[in-house]
Residue frames as a rotation matrix with the C-alpha (Angstrom) as fourth column:
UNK 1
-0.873 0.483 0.065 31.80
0.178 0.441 -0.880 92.74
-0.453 -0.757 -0.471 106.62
UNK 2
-0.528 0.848 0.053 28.12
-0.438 -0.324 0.838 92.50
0.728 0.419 0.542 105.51
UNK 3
-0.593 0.508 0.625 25.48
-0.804 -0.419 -0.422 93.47
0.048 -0.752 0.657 108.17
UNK 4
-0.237 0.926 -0.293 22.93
0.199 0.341 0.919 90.98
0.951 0.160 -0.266 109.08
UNK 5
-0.034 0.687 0.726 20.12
-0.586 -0.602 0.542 92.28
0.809 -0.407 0.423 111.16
UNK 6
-0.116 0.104 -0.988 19.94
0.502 0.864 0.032 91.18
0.857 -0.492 -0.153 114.77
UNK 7
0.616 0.614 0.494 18.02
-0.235 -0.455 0.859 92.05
0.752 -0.645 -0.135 117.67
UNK 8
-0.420 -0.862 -0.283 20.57
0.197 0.218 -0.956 93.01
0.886 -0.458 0.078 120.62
UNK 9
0.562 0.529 -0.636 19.24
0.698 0.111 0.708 92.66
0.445 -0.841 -0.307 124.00
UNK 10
-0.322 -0.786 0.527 21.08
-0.095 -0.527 -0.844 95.54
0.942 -0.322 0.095 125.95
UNK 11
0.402 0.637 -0.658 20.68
0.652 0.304 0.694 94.71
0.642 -0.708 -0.293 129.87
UNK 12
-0.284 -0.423 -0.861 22.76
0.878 -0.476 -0.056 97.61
-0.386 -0.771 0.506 131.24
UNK 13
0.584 0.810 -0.051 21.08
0.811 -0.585 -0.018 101.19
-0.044 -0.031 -0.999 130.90
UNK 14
-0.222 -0.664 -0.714 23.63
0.752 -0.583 0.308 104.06
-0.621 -0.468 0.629 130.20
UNK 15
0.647 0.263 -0.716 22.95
0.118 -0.962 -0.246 107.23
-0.753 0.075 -0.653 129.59
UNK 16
-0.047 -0.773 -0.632 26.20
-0.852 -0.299 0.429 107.89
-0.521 0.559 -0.645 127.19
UNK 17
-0.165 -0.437 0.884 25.32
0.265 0.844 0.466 104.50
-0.950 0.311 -0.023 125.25
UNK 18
-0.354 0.151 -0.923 25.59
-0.743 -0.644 0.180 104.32
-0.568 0.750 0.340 121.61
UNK 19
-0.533 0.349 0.771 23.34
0.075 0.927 -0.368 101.87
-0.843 -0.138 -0.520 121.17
UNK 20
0.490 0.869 -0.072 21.31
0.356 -0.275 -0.893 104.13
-0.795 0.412 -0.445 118.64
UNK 21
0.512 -0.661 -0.549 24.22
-0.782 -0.623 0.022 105.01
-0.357 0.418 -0.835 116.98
UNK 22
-0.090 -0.632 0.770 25.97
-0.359 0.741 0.567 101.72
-0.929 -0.225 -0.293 116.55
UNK 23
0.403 0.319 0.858 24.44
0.732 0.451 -0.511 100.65
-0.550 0.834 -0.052 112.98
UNK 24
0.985 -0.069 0.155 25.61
0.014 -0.879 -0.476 104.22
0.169 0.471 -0.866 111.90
UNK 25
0.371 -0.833 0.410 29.03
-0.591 0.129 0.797 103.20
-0.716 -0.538 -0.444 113.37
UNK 26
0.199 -0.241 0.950 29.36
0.052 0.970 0.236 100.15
-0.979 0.002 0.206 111.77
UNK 27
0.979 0.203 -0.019 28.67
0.064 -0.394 -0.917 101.92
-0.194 0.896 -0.399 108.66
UNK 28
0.700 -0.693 -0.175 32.62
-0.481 -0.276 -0.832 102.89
0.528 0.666 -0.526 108.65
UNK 29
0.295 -0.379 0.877 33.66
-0.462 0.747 0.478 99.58
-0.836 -0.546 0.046 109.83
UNK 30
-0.481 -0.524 -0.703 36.33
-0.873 0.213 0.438 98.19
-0.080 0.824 -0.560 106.77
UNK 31
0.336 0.348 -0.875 34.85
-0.696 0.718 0.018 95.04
0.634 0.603 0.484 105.16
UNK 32
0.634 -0.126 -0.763 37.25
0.284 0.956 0.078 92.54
0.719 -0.266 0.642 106.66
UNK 33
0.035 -0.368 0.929 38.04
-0.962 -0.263 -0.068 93.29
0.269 -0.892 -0.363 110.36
UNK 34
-0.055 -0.358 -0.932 39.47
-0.239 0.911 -0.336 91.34
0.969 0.204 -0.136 112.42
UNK 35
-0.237 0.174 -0.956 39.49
0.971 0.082 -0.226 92.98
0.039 -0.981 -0.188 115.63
UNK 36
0.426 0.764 0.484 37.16
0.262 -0.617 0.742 95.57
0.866 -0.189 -0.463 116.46
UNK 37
-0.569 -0.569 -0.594 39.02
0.748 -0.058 -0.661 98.00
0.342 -0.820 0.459 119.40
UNK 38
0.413 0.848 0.333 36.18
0.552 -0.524 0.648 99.83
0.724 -0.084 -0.685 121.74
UNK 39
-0.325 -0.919 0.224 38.34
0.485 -0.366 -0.795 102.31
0.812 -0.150 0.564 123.26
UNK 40
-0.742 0.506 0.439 35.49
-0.633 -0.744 -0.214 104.08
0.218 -0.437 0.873 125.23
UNK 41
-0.778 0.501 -0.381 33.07
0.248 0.801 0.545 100.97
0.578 0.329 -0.747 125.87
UNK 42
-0.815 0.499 0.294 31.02
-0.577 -0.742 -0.341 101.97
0.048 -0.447 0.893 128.32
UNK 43
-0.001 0.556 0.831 27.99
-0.496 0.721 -0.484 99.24
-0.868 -0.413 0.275 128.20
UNK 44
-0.874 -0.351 0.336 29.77
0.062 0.605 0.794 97.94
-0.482 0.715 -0.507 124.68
UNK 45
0.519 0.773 -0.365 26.75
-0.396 -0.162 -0.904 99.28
-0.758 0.613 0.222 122.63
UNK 46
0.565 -0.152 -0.811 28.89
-0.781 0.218 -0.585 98.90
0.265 0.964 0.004 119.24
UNK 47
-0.801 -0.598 -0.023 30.45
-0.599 0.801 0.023 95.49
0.005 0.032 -0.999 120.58
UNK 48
-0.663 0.485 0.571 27.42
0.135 0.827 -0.546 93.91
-0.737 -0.285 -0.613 120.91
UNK 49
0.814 0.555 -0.172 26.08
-0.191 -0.024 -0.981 94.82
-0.548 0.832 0.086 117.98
UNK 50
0.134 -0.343 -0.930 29.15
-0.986 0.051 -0.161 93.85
0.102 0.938 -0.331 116.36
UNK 51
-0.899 -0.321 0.298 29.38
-0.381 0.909 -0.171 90.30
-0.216 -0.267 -0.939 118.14
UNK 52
-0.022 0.791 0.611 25.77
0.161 0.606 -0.779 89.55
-0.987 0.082 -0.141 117.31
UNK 53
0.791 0.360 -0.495 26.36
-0.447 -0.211 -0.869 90.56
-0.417 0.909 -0.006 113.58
UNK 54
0.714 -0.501 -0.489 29.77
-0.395 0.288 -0.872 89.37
0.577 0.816 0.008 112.92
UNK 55
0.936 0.131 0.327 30.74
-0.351 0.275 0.895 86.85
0.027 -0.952 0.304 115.60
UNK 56
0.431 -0.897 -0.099 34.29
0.830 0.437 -0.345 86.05
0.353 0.067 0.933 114.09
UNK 57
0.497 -0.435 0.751 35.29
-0.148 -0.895 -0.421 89.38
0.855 0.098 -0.509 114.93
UNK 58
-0.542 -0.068 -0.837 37.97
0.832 -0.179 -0.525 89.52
-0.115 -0.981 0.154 118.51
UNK 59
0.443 0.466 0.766 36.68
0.179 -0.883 0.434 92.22
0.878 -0.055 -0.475 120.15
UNK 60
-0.369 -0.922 0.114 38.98
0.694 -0.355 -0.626 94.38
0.618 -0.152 0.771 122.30
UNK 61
0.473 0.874 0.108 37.06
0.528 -0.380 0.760 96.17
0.705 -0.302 -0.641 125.19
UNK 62
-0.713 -0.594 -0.372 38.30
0.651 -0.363 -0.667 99.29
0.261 -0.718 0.645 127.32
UNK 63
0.222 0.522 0.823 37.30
0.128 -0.853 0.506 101.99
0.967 -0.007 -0.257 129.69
UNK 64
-0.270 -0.663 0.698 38.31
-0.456 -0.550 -0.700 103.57
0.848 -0.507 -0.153 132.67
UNK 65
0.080 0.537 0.840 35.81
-0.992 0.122 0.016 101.81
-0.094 -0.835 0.542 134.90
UNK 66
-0.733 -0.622 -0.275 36.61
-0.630 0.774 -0.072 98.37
0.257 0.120 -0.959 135.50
């Protein structure tokens, strides 16, 4: 994968997001993913920053709260 820069709107506030963290995430995301599993989403900080950088990805979204 190679990063391009994109401004993610985030419209749900959460304390535990890793919105600030998510570029530093991505960092040891392999080159060519295919599907991206967020095991702990929570308001999908590092899914939406991978769906606005690398929109072929699936993306796979859990967490305890439905």
């Amino acid at each position: 994968m190679t990063a391009r820069r994109a401004s993610v709107p985030h419209v749900i506030p959460y304390q535990g997001s890793k919105r600030r963290l998510a570029d530093d995430i991505l960092r040891y995301v392999p080159n060519h993913v295919e599907r991206l599993i967020e095991p702990f989403c929570g308001s999908a900080a590092v899914s939406l920053a991978v769906a606005a950088r690398f929109p072929e990805v699936d993306l796979l979204l859990n967490d305890s709260h439905p």
